[in-house]
C-alpha positions in Angstrom: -5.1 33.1 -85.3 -8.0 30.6 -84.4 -7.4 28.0 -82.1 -9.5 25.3 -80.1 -10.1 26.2 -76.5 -8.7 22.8 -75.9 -5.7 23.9 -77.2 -5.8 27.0 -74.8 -6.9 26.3 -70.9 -7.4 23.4 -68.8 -8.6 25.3 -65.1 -7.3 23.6 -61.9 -10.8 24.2 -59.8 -14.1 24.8 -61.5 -14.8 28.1 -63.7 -18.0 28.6 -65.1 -18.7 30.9 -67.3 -15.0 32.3 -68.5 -14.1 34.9 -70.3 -10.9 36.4 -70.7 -8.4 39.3 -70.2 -5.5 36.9 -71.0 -2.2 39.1 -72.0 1.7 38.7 -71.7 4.1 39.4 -69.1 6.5 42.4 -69.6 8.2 41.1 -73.3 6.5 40.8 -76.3 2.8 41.3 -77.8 0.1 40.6 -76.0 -2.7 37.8 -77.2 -6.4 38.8 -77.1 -8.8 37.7 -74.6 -9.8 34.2 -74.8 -13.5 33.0 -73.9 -14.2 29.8 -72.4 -17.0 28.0 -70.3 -17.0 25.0 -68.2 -20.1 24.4 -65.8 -18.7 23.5 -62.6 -19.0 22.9 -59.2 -21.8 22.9 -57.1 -20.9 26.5 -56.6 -21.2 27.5 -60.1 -18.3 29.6 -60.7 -19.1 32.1 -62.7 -15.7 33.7 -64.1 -12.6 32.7 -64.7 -9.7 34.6 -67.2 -9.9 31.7 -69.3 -11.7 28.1 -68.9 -12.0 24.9 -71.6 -15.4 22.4 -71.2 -14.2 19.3 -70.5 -17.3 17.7 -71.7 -20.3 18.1 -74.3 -20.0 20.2 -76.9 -17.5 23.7 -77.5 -17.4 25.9 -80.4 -13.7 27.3 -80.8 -12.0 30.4 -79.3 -10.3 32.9 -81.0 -6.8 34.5 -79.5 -6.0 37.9 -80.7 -2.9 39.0 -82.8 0.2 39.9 -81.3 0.4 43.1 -80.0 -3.1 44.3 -80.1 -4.7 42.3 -77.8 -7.2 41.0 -80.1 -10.2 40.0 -80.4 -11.9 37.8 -77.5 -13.1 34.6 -78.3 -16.7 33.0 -77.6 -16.6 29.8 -75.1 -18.3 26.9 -75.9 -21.2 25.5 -73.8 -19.0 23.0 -71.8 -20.0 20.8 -68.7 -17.9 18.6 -66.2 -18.4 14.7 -66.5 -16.5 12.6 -64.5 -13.2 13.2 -63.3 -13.7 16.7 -65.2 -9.5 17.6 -66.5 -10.8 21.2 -67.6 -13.0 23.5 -66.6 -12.0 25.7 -63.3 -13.9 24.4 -60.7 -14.8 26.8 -58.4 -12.5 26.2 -55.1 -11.3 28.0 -52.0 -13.2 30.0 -49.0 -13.2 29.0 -45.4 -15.2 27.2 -43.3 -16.0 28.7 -40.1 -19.0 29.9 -37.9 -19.2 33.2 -39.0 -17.8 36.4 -37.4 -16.9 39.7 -39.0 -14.7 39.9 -41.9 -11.6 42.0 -41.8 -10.5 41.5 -38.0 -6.7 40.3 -39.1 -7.6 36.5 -38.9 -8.3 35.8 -42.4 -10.3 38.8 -43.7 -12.5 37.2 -45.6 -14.6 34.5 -43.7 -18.1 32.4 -44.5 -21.2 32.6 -42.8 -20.9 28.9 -41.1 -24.0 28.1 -43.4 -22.3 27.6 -46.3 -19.7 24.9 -47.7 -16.0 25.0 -47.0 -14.8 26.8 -50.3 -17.2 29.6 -49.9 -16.2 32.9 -48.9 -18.4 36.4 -47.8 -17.2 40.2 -47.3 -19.7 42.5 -47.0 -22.7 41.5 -49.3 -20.2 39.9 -52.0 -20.2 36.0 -51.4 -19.7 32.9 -53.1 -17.2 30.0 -54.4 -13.2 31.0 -54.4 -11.3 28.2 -57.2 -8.4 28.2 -59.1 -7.4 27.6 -62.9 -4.3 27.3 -65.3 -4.4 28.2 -69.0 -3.8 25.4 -71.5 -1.1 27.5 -73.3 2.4 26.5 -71.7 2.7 24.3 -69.0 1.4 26.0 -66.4 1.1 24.2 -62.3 -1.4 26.1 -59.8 -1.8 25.0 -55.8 -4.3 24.2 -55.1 -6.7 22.8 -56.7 -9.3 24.1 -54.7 -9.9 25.5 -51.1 -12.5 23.1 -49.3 -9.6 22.2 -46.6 -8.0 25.9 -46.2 -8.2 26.3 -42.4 -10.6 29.3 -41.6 -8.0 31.5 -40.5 -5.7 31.4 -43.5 -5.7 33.5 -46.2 -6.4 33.0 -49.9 -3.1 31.5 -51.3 -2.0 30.1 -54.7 1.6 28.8 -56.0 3.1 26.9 -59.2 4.7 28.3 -62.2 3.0 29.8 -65.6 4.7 28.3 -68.4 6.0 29.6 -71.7 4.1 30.0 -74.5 4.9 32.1 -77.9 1.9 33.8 -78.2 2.2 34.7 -74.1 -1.1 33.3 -73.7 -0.4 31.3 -70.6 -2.3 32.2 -67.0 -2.7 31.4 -63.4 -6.3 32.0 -62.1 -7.5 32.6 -58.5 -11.3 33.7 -58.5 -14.0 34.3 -56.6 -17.9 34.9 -57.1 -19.5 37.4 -55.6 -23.5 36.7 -56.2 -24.0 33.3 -55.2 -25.9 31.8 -52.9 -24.3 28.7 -51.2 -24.3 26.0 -53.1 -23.7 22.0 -52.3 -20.6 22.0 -53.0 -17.5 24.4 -53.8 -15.3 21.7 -54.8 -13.5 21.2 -57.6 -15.2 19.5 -60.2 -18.7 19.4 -59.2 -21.4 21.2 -61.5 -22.5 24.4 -60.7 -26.0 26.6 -61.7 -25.6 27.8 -65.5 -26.9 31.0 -64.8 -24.8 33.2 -62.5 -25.7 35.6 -60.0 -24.7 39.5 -59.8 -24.4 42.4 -58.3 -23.8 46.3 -59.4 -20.8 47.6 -57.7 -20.6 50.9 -55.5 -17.8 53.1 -54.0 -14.7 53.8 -56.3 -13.1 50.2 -56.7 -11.8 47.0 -55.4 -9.7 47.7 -52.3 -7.6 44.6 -51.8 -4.9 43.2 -49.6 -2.1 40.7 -51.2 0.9 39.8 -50.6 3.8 38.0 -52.9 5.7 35.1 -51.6 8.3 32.9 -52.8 12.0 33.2 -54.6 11.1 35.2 -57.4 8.4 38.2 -56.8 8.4 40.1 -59.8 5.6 38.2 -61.6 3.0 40.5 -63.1 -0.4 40.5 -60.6 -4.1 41.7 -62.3 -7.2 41.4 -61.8 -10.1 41.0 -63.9 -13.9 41.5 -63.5 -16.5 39.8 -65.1 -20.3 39.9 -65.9 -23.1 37.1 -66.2 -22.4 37.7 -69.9 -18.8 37.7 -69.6 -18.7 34.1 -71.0 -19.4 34.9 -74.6 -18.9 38.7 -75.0 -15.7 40.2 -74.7 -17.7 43.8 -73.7 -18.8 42.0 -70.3 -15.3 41.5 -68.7 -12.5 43.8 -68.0 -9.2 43.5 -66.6 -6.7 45.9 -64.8 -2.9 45.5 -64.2 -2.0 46.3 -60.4 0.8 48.9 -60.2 1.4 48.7 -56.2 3.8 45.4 -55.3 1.9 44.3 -52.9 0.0 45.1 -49.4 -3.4 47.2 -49.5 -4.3 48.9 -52.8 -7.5 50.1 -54.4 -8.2 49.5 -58.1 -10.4 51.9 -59.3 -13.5 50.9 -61.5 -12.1 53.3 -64.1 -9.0 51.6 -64.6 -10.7 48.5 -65.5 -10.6 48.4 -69.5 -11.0 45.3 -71.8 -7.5 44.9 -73.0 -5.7 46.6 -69.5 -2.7 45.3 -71.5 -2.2 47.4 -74.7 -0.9 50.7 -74.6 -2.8 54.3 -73.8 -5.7 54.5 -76.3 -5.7 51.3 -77.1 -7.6 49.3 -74.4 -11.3 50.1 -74.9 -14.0 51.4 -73.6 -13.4 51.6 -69.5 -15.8 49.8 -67.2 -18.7 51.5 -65.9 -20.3 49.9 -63.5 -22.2 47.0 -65.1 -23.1 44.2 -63.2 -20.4 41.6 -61.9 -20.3 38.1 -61.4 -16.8 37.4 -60.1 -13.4 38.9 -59.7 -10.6 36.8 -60.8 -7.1 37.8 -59.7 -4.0 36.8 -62.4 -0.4 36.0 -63.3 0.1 36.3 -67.0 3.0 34.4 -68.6 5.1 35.3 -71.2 7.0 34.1 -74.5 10.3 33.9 -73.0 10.5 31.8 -69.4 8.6 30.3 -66.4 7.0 32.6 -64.1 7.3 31.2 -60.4 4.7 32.8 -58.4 3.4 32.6 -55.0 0.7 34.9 -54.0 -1.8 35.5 -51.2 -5.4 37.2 -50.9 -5.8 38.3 -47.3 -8.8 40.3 -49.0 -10.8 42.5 -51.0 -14.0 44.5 -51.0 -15.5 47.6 -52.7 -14.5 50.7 -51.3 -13.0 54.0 -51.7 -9.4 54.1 -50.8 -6.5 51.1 -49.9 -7.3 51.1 -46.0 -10.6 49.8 -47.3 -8.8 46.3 -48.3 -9.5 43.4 -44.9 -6.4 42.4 -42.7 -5.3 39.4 -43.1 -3.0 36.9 -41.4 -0.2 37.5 -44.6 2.2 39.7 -44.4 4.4 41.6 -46.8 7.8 39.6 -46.4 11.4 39.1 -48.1 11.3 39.8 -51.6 13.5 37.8 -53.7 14.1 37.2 -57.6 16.2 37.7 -60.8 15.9 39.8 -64.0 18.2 39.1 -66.9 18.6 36.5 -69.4 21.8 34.4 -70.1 21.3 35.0 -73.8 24.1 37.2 -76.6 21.7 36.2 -79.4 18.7 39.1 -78.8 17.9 41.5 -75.9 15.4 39.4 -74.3 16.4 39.8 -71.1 18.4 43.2 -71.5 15.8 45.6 -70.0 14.1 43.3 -67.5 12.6 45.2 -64.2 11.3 44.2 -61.0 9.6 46.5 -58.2 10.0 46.0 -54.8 8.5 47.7 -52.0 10.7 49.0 -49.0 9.5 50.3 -45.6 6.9 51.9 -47.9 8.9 52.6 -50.5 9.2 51.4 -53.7 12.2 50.9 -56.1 12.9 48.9 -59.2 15.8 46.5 -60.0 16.7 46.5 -63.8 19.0 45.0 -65.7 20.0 48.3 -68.4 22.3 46.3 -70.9 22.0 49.5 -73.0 25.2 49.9 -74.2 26.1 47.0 -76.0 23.2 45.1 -75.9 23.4 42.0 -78.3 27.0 41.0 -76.7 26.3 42.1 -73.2 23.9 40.0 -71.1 24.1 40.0 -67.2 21.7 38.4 -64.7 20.9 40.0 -61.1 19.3 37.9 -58.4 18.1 40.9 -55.8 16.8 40.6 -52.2 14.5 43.8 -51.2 16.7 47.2 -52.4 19.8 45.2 -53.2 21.1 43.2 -55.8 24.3 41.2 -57.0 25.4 40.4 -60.7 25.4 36.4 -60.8 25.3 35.8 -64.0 26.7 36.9 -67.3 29.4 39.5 -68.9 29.8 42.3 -71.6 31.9 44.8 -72.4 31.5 48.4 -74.4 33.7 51.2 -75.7 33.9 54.6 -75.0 30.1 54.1 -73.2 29.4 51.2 -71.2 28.1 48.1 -71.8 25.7 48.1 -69.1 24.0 49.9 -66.0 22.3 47.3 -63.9 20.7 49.7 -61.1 18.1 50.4 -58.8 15.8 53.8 -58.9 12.9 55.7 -58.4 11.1 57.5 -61.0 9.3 56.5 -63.9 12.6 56.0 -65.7 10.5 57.1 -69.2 8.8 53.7 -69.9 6.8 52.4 -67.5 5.0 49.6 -69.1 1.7 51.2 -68.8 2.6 52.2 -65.2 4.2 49.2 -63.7 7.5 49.8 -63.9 7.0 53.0 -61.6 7.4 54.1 -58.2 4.8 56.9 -58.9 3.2 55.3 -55.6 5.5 56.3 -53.7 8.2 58.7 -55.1 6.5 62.0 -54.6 8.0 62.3 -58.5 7.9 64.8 -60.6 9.1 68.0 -57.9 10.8 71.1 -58.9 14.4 71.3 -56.6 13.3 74.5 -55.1 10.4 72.5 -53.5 12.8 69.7 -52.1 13.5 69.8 -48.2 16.0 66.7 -48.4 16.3 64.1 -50.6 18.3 61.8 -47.9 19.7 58.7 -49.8 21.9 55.7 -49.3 23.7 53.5 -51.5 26.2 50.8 -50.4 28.1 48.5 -53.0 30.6 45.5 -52.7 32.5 43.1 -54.7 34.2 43.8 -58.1 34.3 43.2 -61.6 36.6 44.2 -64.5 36.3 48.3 -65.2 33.3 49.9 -63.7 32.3 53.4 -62.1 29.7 52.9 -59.0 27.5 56.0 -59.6 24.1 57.9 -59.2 22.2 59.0 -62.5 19.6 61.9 -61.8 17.3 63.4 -64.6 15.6 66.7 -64.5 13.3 68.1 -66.7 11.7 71.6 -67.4 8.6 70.7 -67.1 6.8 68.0 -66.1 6.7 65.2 -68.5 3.5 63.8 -70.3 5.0 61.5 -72.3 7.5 58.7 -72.1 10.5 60.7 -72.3 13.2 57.7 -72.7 16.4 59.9 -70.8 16.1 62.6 -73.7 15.5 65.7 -70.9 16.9 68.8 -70.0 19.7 68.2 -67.7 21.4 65.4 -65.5 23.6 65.0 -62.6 25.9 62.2 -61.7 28.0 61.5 -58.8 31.1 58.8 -59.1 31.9 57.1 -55.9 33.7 55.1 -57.7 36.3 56.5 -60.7 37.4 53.4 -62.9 41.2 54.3 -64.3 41.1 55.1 -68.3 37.2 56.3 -68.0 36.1 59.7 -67.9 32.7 61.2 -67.1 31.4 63.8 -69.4 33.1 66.7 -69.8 36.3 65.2 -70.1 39.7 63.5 -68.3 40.2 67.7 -67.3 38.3 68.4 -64.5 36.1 72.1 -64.6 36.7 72.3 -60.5 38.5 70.3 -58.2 37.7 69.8 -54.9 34.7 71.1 -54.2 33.4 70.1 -51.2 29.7 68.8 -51.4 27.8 66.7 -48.4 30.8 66.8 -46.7 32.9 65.5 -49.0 35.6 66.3 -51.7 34.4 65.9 -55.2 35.8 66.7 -58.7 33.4 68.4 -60.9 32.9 67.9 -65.0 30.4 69.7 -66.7 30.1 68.8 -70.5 27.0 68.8 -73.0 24.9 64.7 -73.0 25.8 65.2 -76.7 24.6 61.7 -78.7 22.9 64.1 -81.2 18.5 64.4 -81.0 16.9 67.8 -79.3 18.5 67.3 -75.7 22.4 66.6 -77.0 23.2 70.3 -75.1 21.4 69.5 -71.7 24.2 70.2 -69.1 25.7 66.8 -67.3 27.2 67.6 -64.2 29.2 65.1 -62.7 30.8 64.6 -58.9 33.3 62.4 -59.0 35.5 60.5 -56.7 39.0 62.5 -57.0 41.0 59.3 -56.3 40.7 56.7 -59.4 39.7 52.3 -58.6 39.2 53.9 -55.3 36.2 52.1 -53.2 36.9 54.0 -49.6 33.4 55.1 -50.3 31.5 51.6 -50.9 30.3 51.3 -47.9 30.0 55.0 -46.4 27.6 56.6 -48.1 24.6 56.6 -46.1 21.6 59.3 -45.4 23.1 61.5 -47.6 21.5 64.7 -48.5 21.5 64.3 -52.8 19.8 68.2 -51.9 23.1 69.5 -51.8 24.5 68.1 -55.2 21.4 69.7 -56.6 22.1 73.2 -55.3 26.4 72.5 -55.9 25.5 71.6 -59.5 23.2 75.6 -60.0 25.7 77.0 -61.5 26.6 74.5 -64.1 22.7 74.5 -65.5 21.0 72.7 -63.2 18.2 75.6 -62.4 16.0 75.3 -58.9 12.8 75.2 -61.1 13.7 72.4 -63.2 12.1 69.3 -61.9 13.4 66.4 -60.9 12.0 62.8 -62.1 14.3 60.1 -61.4 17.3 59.3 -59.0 19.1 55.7 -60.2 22.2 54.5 -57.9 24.0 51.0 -59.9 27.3 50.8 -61.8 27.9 51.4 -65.6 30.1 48.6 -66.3 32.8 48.8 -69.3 34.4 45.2 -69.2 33.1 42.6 -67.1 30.1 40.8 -65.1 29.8 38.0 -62.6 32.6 36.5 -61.5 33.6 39.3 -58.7 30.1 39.5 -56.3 29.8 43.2 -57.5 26.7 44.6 -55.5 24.3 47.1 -54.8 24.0 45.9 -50.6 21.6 49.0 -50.4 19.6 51.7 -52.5 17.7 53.9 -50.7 16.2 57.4 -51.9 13.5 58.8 -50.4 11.8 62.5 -51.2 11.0 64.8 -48.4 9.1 68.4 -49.8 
């Protein structure tokens, strides 16, 4: 599909020389990369994930197909005139007098000799901007970063619009081989030819943090070339995995489409020469993406403590996933990942039971959420599981949607100290169990394995009257005491046909049915002991566990009662 680059990007600051690593957000196929050019500001920007000349002449862009990522387009050889209304122009940096970067007042400083907008770490310098793609309606802040007192960091906010081809992009860039220009302000013409540098040590180490009401927007970055403006093989992009705080993106996971799946994305970077890095939020087909974001700062180097301090800090973290919509699943499997004195977890909203008439919507602060929104109902199996976990929970969307940072995931059992875990709920709803899902496999998975393993566990704090667990309404022992409580055990086969319909389910459930004495007492519990409890119903000590879930499979109902997870915590000690 050809458009105009018109028709794609209009930049908020000044990008010269864009290329693009443009891609979705989560749902639906990706576009291919999109290239652009607009000559900009006095600090020549020289990247940019996408950029449209707003003057002089511009030969068409190409987006990809859905799906594939595509095929990147050429830009056109654009300049600013006038009040330019495209083209990034190449914004942000600090003034200041110098001093060394990465003290914990800003990270990233200029050398007092160059213009406000211009920023220097290490031997990397040059123009930070902004820029918006044309696709959607898409609002970035600000436009550029001439009046961003010294000791702030690096901040953009807005929303990236819709579009159907999830083309649409927020930009925040900055060069790293320019000397200092005029000018870093939006809008003013910049050198055609851009500076660059060949990287060392193992990646970008960088520091960012996500503010705002709704943190689970998609964060990348992308690297670009002096050639990057017309060919596709001189930029690369790379989806971050970590939520936010220090990280280090290795140069090998940089690839050209960082958005397709394994085998797929192209030949890896290798250490070419680099103009600019340009950080992203990708939009999607299906709704706005708020986003708030800082760059305290970044650097080369060789591990996440590498990243600068800066005076942003890793704060409340606040959204929804879920769609209010019974006629597709669009919103049925939405995640977010949140990050939790150091660990992480992932809210998502599992509508796998009955998906086209079951729709709910969770708004979640940190490792808690409540259903606001929506209802559903299923039949023997539940409509829905709306939950928090660890684990890679078989699809990770290319590694996203995982807490592999974190989790110490997979571990055989026999190599598990504790596994101490809490998980407080409140509220109601019409029939629901409140429960833990645990997989284990027999050997460490290499694949996505969707949940077809070898062998779960479950515990029920909550029993809902007229539902049984698997292994029927008779129970195979009754209470058995396990973490220092009485539990009911049911041991049946996952059945549902395929290769794993014999892996053993063992259940520990609440002996006292609609019985929620346990909502708010099951804290720092030792899930060890279920494991070692559940040995003789199948679950061997070599097996390995991969992911621990804690949410509520919900037969009939929704919103409406303030039913809650108030706390998820599971944390793996070996």
């Amino acid at each position: 599909m050809t458009k105009s680059l018109a028709s794609l990007l209009l930049l908020a600051g000044a990008v010269s020389l864009a290329g693009a690593c443009s891609s979705n957000d989560d749902t639906g196929g990706p576009i291919g990369g999109v290239g652009a050019t607009a000559n900009t500001s006095g600090s020549g920007s020289f990247a940019g994930s996408t950029g449209v000349p707003t003057a002089g002449a511009s030969s068409a862009g190409t987006t990809g197909n859905p799906g594939t990522g595509g095929a990147s387009a050429t830009g056109g050889s654009g300049s600013v005139a006038g009040n330019a209304t495209g083209g990034a122009t190449a914004t942000g940096g600090t003034t200041g007098t110098g001093g060394t970067a990465g003290t914990g007042t800003g990270g990233m400083v200029n050398t007092g000799a160059a213009p406000a907008g211009y920023w220097t770490e290490k031997d990397w310098h040059g123009c930070a901007w902004t820029g918006k793609g044309m696709a959607g309606v898409t609002t970035v802040d600000p436009v550029d970063f001439v009046a961003k007192p010294p000791a702030d960091a690096f901040c953009m906010k807005g929303s990236v619009g819709t579009d159907p081809m999830s083309g649409s992009v927020a930009l925040l860039g900055f060069n790293i081989a320019q000397p200092p220009p005029a000018s870093c302000a939006a809008g003013v013409p910049g050198p055609a030819v851009p500076g660059s540098v060949v990287p060392t040590a193992d990646g970008i180490a960088v520091n960012f943090v996500k503010r705002g009401t709704n943190t689970a927007f998609t964060w990348r970055v992308q690297i670009q070339g002096p050639k990057g403006e017309t060919d596709a093989t001189d930029r690369w992009c790379a989806t971050v995995k970590e939520v936010q705080g220090k990280v280090l993106v290795k140069w090998a996971d940089f690839t050209p489409s960082c958005w397709a799946e394994a085998g797929m994305r192209g030949t890896p970077y290798a250490k070419q020469p680099l103009s600019a890095v340009v950080f992203t939020v990708p939009g999607n087909k299906d709704a706005a993406v708020p986003y708030d974001v800082c760059v305290n700062g970044f650097t080369y180097g060789t591990k996440p403590e590498d990243a600068p301090d800066g005076p942003a800090v890793v704060g409340t973290q606040t959204g929804t996933v879920g769609v209010a919509n019974t006629t597709d699943n669009t919103g049925d499997f939405k995640r977010a990942k949140v990050l939790v004195d150091g660990e992480e977890y992932i809210i998502q909203n599992n509508n796998w039971g009955n998906p086209l008439s079951s729709d709910l919507i969770l708004t979640y602060t940190n490792n808690s959420f409540k259903i606001t929104g929506g209802t559903g109902s299923g039949a023997s199996a539940p409509a829905s599981f709306p939950s928090i976990y660890i684990g890679g929970n078989g699809n990770t969307m290319n590694g996203v949607y995982s807490t592999k940072g974190t989790d110490k995931l997979p571990i055989q059992i026999k190599d598990i100290t504790s596994l101490p875990s809490t998980f407080r709920y409140s509220g109601s709803t019409g029939q629901f169990n409140a429960a833990y899902d645990i997989w284990f496999s027999n050997t460490i998975p290499t694949t996505e394995y969707k949940d077809g393993i070898n062998g779960f566990v479950m515990i029920w704090l909550r029993d809902p009257n007229g539902k049984e667990p698997i292994g029927g309404a008779t129970p195979t022992a009754t209470n058995v005491m396990v973490a220092g409580q009485a539990w009911n055990v049911h041991v049946g086969p996952r059945g549902d046909g395929g290769p794993n319909a014999n892996a053993p389910v063992v259940n520990f459930v609440n002996p006292q049915q609609d019985n929620d004495s346990r909502a708010q007492s099951f804290k720092n519990v030792n899930l060890k002991e279920f494991f070692t409890a559940a040995e003789k119903y199948g679950i061997g000590p070599n097996m390995y566990l991969t992911d621990v879930f804690g949410g509520f499979e919900i037969w009939q109902g929704g919103s409406g009662g303030n039913l809650a997870v108030d706390e998820f915590k599971a944390v793996v000690n070996p």
